[in-house]
N, C-alpha and C positions, 0 to 999 in steps of 0.2 A: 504494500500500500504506500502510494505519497502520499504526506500531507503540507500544507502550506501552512507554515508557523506563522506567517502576518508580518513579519520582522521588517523592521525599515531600513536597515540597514544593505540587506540583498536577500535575496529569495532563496530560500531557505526550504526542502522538502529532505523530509523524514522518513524512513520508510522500516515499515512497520507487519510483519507476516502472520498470515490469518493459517490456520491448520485446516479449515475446513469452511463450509457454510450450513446449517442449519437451514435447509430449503425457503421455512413460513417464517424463521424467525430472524436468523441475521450467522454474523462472523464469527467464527469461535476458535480458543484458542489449544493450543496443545497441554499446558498446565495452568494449574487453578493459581500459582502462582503471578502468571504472567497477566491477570485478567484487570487487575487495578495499572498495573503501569500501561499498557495500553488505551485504555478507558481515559487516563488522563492525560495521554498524549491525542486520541480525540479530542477532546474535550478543548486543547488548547489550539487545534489545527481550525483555520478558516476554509479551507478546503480538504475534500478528501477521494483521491480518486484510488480505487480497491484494481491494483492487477490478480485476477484470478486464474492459475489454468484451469482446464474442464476437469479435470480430477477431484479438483476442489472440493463441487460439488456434493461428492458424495464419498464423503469424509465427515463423520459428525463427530461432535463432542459436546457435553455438557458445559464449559467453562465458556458462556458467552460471552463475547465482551463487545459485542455493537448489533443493535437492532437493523433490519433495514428500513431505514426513514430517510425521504429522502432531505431531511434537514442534518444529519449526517453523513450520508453517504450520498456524494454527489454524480460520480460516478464508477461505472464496473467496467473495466476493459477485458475481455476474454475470446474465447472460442465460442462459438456455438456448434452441436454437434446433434445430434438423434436420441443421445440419453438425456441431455441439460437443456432444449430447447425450452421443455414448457418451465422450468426453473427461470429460463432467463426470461420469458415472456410474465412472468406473474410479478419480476421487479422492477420491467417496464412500466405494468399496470398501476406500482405504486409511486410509479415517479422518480425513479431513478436511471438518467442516459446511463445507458448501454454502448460499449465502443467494440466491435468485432474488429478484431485483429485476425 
């Protein structure tokens, strides 16, 4: 993931690795560990665009740490493929650009 820290100084992205995605809910991490320091590197980003491979997909984990809203998650850059289509098409629905690569 980048994100845009805001900084004025120069521009500034972060990047930050999602283990999986949670289809209805959002981005999840590998340990329950890593779920506040992520959350709060959200939290300080102005922008946030999510590179996903299509694997991603379908990779779950409990340790959430970003819903998909799209006042979070600006945009998803990925693959589209025959198993993650209707995934990608239901985060269109909620308002989140989609970028196929």
């Amino acid at each position: 993931m980048l994100f845009d820290s805001g900084t004025t100084t120069s521009s500034l992205a972060e990047q930050l690795a999602a283990s999986g995605i949670r289809p209805d809910i959002g981005l999840t991490a590998s340990s329950p560990y890593l779920v506040s320091i992520k959350k709060q590197m959200l939290k300080a980003s102005k922008k946030v665009v999510v590179l996903l491979d299509s694997s991603k997909f379908f990779v779950n984990s409990i340790n959430l740490f970003c819903e998909f809203d799209p006042k979070k998650i600006h945009t998803i850059i990925t693959v589209k493929n025959e198993k993650n289509y209707k995934q990608i098409e239901n985060l269109e629905q909620r308002g989140i650009q989609i970028l196929l690569a």
